[in-house]
N, CA, C and O atoms as CSV, one atom per row, in Angstrom:
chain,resi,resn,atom,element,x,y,z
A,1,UNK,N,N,99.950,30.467,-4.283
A,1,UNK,CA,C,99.331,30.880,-5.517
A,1,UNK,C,C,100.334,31.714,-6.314
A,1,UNK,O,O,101.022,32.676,-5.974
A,2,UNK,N,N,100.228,31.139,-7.340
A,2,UNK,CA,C,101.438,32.079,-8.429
A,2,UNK,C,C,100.986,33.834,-8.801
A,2,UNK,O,O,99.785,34.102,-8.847
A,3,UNK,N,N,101.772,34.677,-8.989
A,3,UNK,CA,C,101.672,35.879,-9.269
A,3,UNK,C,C,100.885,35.652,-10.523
A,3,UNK,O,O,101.229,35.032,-11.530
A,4,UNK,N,N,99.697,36.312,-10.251
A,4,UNK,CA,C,98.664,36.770,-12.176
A,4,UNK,C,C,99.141,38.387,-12.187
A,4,UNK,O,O,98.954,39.259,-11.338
A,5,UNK,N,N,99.778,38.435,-13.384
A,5,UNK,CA,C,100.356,39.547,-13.723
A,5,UNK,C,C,99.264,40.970,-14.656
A,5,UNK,O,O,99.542,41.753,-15.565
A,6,UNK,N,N,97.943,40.708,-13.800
A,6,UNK,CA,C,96.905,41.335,-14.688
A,6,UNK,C,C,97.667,43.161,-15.315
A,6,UNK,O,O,97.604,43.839,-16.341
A,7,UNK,N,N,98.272,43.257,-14.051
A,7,UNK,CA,C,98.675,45.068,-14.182
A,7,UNK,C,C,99.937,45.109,-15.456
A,7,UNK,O,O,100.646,46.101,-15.625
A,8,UNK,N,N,100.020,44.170,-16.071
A,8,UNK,CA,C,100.885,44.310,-17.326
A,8,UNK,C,C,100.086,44.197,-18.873
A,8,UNK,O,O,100.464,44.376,-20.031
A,9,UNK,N,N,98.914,43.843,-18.300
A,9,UNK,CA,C,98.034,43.676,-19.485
A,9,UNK,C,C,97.818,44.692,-20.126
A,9,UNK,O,O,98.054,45.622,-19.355
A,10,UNK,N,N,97.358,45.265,-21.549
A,10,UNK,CA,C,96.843,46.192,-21.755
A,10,UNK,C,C,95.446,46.678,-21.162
A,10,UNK,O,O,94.615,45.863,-20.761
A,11,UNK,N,N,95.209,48.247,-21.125
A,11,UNK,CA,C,93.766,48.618,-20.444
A,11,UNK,C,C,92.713,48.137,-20.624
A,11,UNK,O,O,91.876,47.936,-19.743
A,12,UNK,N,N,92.582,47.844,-21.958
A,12,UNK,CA,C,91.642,47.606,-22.874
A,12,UNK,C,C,90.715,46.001,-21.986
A,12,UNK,O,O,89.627,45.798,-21.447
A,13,UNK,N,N,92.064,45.143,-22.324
A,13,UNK,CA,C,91.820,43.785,-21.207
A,13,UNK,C,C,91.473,43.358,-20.147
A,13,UNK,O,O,90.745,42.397,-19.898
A,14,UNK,N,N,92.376,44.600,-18.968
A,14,UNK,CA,C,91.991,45.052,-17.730
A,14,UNK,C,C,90.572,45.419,-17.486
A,14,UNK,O,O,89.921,45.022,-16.519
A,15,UNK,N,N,90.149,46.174,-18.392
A,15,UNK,CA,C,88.723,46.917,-18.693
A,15,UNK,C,C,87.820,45.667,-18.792
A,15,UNK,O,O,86.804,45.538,-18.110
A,16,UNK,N,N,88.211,44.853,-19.589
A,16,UNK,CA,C,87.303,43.517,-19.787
A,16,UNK,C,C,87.159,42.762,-18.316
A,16,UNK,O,O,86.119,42.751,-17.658
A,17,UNK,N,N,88.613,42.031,-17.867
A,17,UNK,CA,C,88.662,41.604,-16.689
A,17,UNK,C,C,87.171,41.977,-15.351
A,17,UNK,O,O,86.254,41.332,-14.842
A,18,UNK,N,N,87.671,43.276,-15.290
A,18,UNK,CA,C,87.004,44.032,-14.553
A,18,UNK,C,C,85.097,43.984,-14.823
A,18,UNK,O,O,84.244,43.708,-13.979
A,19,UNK,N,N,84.923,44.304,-16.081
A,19,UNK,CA,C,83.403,44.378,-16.263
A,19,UNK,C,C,82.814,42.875,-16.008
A,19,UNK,O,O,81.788,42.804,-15.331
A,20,UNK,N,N,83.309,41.854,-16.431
A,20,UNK,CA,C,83.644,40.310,-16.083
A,20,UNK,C,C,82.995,40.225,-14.364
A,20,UNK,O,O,81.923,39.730,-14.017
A,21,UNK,N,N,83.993,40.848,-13.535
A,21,UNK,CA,C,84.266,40.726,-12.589
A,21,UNK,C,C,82.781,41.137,-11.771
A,21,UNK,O,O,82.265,40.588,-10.797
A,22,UNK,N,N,82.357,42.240,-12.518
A,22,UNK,CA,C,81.385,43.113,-11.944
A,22,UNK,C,C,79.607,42.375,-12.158
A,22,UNK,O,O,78.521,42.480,-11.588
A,23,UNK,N,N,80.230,41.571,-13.421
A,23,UNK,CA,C,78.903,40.760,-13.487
A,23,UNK,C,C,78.716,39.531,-12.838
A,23,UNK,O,O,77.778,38.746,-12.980
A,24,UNK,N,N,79.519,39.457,-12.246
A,24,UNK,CA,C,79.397,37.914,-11.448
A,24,UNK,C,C,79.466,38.169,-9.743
A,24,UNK,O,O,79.184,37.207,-9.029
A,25,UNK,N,N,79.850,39.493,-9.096
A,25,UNK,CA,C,79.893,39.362,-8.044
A,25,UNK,C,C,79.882,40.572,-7.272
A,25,UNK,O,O,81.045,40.970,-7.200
A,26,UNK,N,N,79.066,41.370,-6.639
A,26,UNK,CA,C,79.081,42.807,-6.258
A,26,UNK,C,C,80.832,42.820,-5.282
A,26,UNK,O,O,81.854,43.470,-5.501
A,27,UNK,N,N,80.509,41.821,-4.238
A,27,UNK,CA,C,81.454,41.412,-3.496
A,27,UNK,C,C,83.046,41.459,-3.896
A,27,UNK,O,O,83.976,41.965,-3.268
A,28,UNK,N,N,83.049,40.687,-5.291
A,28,UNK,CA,C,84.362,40.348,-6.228
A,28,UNK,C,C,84.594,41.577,-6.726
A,28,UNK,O,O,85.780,41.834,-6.931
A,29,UNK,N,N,84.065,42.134,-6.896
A,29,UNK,CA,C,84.082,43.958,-7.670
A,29,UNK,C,C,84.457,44.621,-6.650
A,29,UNK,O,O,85.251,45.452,-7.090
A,30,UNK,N,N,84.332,44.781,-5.259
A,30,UNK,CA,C,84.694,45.576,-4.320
A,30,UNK,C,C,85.952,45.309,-4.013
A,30,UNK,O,O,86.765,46.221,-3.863
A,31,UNK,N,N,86.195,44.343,-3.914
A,31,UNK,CA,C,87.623,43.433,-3.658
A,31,UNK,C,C,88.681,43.716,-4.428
A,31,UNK,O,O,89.861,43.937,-4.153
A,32,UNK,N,N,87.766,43.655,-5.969
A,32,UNK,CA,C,89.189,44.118,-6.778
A,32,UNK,C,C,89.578,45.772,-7.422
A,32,UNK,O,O,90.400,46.209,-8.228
A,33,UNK,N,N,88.110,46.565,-6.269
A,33,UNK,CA,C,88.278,48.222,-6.100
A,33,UNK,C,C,89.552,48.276,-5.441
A,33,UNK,O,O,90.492,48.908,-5.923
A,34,UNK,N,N,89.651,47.439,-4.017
A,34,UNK,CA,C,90.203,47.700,-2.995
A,34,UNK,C,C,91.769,47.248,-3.022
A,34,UNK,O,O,92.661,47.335,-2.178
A,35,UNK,N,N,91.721,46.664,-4.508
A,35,UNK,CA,C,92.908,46.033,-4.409
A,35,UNK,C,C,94.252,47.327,-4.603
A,35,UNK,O,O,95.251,47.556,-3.919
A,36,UNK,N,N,93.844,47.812,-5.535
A,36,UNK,CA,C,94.887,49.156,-6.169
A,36,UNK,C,C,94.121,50.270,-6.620
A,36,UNK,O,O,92.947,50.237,-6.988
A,37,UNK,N,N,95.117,51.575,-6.544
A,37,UNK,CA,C,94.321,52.384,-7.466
A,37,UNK,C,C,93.978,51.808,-8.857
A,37,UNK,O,O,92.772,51.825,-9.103
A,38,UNK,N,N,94.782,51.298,-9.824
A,38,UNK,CA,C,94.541,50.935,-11.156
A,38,UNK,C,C,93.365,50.304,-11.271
A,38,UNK,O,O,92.649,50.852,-12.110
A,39,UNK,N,N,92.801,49.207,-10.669
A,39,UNK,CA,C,91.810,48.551,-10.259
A,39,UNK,C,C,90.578,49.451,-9.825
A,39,UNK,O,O,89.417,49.437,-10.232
A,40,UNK,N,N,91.257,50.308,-8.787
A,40,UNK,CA,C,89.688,50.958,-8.450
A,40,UNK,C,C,89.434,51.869,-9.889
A,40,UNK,O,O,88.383,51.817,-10.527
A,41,UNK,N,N,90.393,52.551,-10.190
A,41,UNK,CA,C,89.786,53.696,-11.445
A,41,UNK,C,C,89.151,53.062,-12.617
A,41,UNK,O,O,88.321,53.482,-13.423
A,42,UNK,N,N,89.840,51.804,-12.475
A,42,UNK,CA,C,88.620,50.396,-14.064
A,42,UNK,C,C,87.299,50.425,-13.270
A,42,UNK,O,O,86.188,50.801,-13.646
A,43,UNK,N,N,87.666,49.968,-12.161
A,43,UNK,CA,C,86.233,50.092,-11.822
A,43,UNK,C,C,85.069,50.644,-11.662
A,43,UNK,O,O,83.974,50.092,-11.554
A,44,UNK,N,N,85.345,51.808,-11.648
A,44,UNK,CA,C,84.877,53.219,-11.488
A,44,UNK,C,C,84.228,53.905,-12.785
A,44,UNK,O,O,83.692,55.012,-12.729
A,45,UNK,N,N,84.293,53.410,-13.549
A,45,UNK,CA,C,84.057,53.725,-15.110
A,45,UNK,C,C,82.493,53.155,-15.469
A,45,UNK,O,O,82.006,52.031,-15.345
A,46,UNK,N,N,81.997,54.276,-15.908
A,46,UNK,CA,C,80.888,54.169,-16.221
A,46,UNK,C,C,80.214,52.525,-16.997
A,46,UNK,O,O,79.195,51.863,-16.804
A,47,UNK,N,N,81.215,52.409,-17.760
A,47,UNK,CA,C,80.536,50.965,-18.935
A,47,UNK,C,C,80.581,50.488,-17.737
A,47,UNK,O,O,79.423,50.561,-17.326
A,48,UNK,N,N,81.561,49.823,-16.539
A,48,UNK,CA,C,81.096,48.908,-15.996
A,48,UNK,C,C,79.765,48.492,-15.026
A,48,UNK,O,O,79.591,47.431,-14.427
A,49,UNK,N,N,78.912,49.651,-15.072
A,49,UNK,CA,C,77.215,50.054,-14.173
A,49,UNK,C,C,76.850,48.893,-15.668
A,49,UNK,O,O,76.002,48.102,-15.255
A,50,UNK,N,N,77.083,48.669,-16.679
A,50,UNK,CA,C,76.271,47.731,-17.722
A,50,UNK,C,C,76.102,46.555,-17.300
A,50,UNK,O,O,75.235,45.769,-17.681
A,51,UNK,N,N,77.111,46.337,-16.305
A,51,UNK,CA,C,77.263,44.860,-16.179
A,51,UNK,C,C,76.945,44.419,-14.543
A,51,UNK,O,O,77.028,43.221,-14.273
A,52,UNK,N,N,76.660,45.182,-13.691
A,52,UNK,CA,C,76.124,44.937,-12.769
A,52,UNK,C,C,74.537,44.129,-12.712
A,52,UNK,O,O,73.474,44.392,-13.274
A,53,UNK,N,N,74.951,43.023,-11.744
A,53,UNK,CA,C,73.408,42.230,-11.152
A,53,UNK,C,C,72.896,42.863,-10.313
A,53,UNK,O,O,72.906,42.365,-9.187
A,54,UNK,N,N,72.132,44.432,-10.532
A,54,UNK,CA,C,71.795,44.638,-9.201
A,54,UNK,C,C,70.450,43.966,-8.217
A,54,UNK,O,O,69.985,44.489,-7.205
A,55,UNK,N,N,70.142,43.054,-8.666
A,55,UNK,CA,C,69.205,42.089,-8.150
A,55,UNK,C,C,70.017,41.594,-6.750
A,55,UNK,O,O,69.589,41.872,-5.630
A,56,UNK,N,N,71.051,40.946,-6.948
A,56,UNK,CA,C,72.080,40.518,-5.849
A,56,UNK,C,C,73.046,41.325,-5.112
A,56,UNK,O,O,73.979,40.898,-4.432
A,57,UNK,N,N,72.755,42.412,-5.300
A,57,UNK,CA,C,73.265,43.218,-4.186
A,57,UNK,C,C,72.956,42.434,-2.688
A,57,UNK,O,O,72.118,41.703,-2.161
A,58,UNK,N,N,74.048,43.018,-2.440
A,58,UNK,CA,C,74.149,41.881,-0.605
A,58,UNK,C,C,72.971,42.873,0.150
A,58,UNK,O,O,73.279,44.061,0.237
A,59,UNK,N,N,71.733,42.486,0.662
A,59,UNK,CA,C,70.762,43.160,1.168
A,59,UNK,C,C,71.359,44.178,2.170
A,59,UNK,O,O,70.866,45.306,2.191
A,60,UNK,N,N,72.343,43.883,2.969
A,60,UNK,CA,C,72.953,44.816,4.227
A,60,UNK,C,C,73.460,46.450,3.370
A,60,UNK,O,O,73.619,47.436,4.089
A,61,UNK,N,N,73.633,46.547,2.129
A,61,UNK,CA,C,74.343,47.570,1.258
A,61,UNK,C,C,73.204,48.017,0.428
A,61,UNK,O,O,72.546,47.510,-0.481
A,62,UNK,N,N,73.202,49.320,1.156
A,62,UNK,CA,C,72.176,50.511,0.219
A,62,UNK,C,C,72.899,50.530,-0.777
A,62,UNK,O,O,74.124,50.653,-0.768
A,63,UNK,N,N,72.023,50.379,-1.953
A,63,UNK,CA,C,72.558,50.643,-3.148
A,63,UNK,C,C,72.448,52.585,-3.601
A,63,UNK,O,O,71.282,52.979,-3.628
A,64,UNK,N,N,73.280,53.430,-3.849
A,64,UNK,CA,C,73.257,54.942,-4.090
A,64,UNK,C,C,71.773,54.889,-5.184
A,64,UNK,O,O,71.389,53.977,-5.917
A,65,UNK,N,N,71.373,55.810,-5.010
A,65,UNK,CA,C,70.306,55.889,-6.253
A,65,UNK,C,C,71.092,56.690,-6.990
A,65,UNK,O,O,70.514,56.436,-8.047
A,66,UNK,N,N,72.018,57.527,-7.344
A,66,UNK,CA,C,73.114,57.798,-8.563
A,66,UNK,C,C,73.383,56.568,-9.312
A,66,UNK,O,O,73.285,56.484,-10.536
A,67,UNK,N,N,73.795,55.431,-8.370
A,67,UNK,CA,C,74.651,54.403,-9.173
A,67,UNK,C,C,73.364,53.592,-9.659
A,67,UNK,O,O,73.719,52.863,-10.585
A,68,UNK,N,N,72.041,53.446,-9.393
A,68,UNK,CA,C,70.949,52.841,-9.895
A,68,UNK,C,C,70.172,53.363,-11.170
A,68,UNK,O,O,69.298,52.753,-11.786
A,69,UNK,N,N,70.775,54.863,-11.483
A,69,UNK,CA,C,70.437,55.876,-12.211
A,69,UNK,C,C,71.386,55.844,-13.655
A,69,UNK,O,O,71.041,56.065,-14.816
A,70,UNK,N,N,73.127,55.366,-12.910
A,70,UNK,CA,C,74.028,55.375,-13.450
A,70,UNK,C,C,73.717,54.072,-14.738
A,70,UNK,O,O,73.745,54.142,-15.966
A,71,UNK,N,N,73.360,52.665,-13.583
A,71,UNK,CA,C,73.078,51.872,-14.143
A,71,UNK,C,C,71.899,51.677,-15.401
A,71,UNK,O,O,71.871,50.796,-16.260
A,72,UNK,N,N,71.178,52.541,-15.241
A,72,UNK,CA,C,70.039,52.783,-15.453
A,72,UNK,C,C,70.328,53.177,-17.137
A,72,UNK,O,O,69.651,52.692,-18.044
A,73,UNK,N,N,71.199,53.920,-17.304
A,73,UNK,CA,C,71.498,55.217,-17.679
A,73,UNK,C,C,72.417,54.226,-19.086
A,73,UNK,O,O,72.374,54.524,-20.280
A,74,UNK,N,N,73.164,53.073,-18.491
A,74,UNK,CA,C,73.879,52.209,-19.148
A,74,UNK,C,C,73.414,50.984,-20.136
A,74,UNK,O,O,74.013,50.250,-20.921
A,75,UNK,N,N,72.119,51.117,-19.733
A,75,UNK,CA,C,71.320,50.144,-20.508
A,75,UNK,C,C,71.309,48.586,-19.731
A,75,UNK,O,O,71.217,47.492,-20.290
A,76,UNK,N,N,71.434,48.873,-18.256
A,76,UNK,CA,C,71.710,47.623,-17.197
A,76,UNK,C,C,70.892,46.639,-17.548
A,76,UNK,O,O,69.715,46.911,-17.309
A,77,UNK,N,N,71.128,45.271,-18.176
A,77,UNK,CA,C,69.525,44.594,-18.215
A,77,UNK,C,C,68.741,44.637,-16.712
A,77,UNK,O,O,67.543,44.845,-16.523
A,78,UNK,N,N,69.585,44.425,-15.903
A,78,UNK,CA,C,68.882,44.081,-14.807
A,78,UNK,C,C,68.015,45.525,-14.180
A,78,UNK,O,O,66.888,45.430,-13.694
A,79,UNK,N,N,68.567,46.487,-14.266
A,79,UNK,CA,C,68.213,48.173,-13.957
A,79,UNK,C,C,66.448,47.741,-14.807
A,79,UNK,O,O,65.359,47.641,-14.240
A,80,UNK,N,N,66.768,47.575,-16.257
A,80,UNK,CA,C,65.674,47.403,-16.901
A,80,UNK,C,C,64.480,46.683,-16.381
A,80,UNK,O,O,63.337,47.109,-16.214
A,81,UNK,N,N,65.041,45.367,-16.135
A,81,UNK,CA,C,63.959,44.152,-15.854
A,81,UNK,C,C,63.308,44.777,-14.644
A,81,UNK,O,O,62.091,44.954,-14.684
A,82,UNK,N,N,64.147,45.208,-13.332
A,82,UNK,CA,C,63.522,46.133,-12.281
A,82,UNK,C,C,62.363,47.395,-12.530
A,82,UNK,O,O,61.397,47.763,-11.862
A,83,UNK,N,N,62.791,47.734,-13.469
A,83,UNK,CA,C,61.848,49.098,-14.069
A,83,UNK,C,C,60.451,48.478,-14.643
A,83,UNK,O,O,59.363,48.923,-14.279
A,84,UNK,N,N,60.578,47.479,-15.513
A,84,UNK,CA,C,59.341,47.069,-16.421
A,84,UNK,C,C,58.847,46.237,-14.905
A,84,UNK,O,O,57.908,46.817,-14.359
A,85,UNK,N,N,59.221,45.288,-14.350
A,85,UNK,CA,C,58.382,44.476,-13.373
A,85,UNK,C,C,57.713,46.050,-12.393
A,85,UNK,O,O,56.630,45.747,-11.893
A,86,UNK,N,N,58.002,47.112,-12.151
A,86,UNK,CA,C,57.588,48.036,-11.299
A,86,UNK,C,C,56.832,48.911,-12.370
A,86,UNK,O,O,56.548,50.029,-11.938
A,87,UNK,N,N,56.508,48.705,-13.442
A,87,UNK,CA,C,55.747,49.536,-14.283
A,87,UNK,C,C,54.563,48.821,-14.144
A,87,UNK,O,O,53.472,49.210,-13.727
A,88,UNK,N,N,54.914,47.722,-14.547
A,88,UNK,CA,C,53.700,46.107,-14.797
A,88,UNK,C,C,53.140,46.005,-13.441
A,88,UNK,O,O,51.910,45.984,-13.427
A,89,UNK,N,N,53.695,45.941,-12.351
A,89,UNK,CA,C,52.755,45.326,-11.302
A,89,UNK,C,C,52.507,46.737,-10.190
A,89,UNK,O,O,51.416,47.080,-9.735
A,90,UNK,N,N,53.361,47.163,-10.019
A,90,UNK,CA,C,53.000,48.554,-9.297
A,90,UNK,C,C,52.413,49.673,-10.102
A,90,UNK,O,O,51.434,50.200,-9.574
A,91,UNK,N,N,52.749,50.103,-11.139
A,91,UNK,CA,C,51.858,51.281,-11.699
A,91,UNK,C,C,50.899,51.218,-12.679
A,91,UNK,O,O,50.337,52.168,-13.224
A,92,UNK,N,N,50.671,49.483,-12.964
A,92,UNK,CA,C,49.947,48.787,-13.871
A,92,UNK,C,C,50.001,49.465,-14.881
A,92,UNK,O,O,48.955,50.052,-15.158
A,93,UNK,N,N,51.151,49.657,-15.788
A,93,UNK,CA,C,51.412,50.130,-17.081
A,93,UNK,C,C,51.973,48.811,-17.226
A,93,UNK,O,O,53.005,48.327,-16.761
A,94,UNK,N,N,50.775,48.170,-18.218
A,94,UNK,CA,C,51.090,46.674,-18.829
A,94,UNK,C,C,52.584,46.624,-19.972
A,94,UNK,O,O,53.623,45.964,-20.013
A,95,UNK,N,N,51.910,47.810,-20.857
A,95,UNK,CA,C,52.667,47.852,-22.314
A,95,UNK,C,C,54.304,48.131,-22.258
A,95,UNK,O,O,55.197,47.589,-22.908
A,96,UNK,N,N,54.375,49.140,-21.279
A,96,UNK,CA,C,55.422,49.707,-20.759
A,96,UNK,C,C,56.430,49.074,-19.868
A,96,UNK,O,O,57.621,49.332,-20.038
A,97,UNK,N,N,55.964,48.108,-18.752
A,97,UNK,CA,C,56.650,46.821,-18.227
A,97,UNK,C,C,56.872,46.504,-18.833
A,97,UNK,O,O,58.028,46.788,-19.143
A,98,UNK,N,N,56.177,45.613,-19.704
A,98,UNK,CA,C,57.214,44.724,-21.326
A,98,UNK,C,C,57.508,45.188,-21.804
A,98,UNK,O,O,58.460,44.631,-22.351
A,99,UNK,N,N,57.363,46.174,-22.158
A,99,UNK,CA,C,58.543,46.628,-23.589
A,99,UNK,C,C,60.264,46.846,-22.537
A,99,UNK,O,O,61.385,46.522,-22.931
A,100,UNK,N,N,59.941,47.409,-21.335
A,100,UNK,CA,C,61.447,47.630,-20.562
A,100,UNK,C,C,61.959,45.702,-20.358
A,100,UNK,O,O,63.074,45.265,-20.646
A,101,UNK,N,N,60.741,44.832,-19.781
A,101,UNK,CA,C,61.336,43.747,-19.509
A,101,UNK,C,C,61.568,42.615,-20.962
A,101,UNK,O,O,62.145,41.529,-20.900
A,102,UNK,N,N,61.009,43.167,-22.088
A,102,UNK,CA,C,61.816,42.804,-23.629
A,102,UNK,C,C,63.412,42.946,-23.856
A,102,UNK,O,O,64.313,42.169,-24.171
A,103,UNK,N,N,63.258,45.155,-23.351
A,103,UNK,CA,C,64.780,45.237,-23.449
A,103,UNK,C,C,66.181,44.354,-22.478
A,103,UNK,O,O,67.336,43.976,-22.673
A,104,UNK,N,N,65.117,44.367,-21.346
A,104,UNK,CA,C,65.986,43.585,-20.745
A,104,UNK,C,C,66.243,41.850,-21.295
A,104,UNK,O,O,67.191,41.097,-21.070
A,105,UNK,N,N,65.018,41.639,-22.059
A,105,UNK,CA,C,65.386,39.701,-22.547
A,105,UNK,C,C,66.538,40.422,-23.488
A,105,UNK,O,O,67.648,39.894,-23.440
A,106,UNK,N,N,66.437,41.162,-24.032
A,106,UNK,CA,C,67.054,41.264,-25.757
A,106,UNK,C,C,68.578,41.239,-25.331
A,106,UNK,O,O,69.450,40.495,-25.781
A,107,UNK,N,N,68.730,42.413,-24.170
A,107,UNK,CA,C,70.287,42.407,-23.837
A,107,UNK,C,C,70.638,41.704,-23.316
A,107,UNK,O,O,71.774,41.864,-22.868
A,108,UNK,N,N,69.738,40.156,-22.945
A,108,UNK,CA,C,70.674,38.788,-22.668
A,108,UNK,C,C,70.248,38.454,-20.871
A,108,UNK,O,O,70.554,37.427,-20.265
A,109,UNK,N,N,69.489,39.625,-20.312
A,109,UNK,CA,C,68.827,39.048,-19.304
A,109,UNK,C,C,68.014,37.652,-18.919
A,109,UNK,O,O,67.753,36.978,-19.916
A,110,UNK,N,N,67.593,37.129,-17.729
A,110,UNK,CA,C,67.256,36.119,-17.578
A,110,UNK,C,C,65.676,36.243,-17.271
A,110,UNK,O,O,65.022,35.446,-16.599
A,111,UNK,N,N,65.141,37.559,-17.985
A,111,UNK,CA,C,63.962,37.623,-17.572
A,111,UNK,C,C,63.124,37.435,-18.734
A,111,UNK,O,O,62.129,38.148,-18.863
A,112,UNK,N,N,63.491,36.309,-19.838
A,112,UNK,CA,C,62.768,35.988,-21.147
A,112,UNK,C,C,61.526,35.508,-20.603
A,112,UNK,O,O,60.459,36.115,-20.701
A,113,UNK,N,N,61.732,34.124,-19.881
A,113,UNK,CA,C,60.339,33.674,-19.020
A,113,UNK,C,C,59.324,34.421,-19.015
A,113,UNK,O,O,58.439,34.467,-19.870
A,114,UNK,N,N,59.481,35.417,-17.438
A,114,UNK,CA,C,59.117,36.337,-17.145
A,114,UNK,C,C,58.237,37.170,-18.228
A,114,UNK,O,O,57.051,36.967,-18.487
A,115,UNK,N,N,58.999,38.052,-18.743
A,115,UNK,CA,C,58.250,38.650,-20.211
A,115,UNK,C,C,57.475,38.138,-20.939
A,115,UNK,O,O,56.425,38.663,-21.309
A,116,UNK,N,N,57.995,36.701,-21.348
A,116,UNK,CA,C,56.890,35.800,-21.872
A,116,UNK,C,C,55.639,35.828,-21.638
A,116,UNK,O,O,54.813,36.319,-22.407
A,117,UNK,N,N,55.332,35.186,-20.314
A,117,UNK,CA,C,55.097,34.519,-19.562
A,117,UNK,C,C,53.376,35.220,-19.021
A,117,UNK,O,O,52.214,34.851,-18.851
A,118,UNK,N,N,54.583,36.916,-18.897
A,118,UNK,CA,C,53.402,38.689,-18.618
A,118,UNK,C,C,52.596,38.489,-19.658
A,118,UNK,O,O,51.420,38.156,-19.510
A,119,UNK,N,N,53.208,38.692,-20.921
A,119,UNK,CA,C,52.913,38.779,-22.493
A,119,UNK,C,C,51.611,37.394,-22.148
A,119,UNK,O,O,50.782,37.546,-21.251
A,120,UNK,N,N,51.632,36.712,-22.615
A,120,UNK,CA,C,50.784,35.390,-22.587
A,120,UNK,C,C,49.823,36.124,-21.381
A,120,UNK,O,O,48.968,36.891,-21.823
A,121,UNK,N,N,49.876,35.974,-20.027
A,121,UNK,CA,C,48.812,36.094,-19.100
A,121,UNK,C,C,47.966,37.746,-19.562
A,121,UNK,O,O,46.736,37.727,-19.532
A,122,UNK,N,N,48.422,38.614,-19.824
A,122,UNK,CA,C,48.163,39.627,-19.781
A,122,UNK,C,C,46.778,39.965,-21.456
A,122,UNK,O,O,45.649,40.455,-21.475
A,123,UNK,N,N,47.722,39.368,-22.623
A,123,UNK,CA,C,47.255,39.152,-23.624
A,123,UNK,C,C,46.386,38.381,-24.285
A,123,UNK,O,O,45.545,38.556,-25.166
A,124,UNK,N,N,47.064,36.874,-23.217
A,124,UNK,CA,C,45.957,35.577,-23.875
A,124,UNK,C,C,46.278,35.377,-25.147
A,124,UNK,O,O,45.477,34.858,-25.924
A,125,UNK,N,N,47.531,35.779,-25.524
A,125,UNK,CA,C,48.187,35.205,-26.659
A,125,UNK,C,C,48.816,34.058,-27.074
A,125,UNK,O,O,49.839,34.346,-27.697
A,126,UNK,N,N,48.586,32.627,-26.968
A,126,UNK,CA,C,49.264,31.231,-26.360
A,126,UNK,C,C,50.465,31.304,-27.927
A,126,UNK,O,O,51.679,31.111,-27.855
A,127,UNK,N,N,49.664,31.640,-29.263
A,127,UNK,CA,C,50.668,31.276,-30.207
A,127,UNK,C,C,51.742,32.213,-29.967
A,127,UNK,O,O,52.875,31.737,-30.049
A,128,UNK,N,N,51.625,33.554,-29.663
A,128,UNK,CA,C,52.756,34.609,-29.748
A,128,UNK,C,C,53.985,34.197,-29.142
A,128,UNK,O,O,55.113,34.033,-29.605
A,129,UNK,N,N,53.279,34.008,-27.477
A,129,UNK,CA,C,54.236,33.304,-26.970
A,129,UNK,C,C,55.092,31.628,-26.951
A,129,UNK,O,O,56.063,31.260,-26.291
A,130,UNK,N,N,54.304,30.937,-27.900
A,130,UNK,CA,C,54.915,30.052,-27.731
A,130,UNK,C,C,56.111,30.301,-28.998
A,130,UNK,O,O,57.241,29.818,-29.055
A,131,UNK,N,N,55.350,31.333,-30.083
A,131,UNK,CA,C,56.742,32.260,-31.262
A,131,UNK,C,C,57.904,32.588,-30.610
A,131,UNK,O,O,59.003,32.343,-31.108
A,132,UNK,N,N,57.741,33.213,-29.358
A,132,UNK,CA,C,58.531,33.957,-29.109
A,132,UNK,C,C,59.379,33.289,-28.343
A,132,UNK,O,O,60.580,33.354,-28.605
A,133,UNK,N,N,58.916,32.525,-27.255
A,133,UNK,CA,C,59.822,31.155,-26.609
A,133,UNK,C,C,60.416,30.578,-27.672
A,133,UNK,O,O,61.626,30.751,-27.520
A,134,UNK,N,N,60.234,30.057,-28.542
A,134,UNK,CA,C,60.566,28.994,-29.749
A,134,UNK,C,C,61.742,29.827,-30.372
A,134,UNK,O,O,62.709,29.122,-30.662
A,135,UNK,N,N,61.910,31.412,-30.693
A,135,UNK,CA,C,62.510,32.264,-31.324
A,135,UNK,C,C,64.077,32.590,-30.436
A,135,UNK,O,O,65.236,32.743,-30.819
A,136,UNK,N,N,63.392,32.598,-29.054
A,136,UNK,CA,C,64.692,32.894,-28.010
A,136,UNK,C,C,65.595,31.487,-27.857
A,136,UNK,O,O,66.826,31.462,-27.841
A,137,UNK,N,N,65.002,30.706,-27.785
A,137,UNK,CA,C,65.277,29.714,-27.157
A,137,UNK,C,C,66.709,28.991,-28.166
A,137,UNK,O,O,67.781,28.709,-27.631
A,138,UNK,N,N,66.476,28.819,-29.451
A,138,UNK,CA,C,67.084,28.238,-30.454
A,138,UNK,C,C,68.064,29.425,-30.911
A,138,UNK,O,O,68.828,29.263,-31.863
């Protein structure tokens, strides 16, 4: 495999690389902590808790409740979608689940369905939601 010369890049790029990295793989993110200091200190940086799936955390790895807080804290969609589904079905705060699992559709999460889906069963709204599917979708 040929030398990728990432450590000549500017930070800025590196910074990208890295948040990249962090959204596609808890695993791939540890790997490329472990690779260098330069690597671990990108990693280590707050923006990148934005881009974490913490849904796929490898079950064997406690996740810190700092870094769930951190995430939290970052506007994580996924931190979000976790919060509104535990508002909605555990503390039966209907309004309050969706509006967190909205923020999470809006910032590009995969929990549009989902939200929908609450919205419609919860409301009995068939046109809203079929607005709002029709609105995301296109």
């Amino acid at each position: 495999m040929d030398y990728f010369p990432i450590l000549e890049w500017p930070e800025e790029i590196q910074a990208l690389v890295v948040e990249r990295v962090a959204g596609n793989s808890f695993q791939d993110l540890y790997g490329l902590r472990a690779s260098c200091k330069l690597m671990k200190a990108l990693a280590d940086r707050r923006s990148v808790c934005h881009f974490y799936d913490v849904l796929y955390v490898p079950c064997g790895l406690n996740m810190p409740d700092e870094l769930l807080k951190t995430c939290y804290a970052e506007r994580n969609p996924s931190t979000l979608y976790m919060k509104g589904v535990q508002f909605f079905f555990t503390f039966n705060l209907q309004e309050e689940g969706l509006s967190f699992m909205k923020l999470a559709a809006d910032e590009g999460y995969g929990a549009l369905c989902i939200y929908a889906n609450d919205y419609k069963t919860f409301w009995g709204d068939e046109e809203y939601f079929a607005r709002f599917t029709r609105n995301q979708l296109t």
